[in-house]
N, C-alpha and C positions, 0 to 999 in steps of 0.2 A: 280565321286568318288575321294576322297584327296588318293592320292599315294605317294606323297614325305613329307618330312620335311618341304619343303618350301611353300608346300600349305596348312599345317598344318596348318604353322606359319600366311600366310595369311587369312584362314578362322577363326580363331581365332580372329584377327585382327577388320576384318568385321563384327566376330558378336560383338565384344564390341564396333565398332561403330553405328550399330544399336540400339545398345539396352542399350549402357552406361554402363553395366556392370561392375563389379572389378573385378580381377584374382578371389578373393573367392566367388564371385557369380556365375561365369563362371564354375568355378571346379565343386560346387553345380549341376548347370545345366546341364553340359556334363555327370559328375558323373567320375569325376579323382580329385586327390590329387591336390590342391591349388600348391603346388609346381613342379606338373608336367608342370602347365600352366603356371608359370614362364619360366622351364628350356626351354620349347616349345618356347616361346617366344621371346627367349634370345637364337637362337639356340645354346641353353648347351645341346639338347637331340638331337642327328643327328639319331636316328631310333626308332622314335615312334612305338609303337606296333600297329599290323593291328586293333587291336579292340580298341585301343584309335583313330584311324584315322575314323574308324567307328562312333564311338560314335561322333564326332567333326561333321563329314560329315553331321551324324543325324540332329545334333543342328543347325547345319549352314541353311540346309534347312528349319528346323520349323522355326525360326528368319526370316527369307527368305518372309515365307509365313503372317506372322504376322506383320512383322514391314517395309518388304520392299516393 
């Protein structure tokens, strides 16, 4: 389960390099704001909400399962 900021940052990471994704495709996917996955990225968001860390955790595994 992602718990911090930094593994937010890193499973995000992971899944656009699986999957080549852009920030607006990823936002789509996870189901957050195109600019959330910027600020995530760019640690400008030091405390993600538990249900965006959720949704991310979700995504991370399906990609996981799919492409890794």
């Amino acid at each position: 389960m992602i718990e911090t900021a930094k593994q937010v940052k890193e499973a995000l990471a992971e899944i656009q390099a699986l999957t080549g994704w852009t920030n607006s495709r990823l936002a789509d996917k996870v189901g957050v704001h195109r600019s959330s996955i910027g600020r995530l990225l760019t640690d400008e968001a030091e405390n993600p909400s538990l249900l965006t860390m959720e949704k991310i955790d979700k995504e991370l595994k399906r990609v996981r399962k799919v492409h890794g």
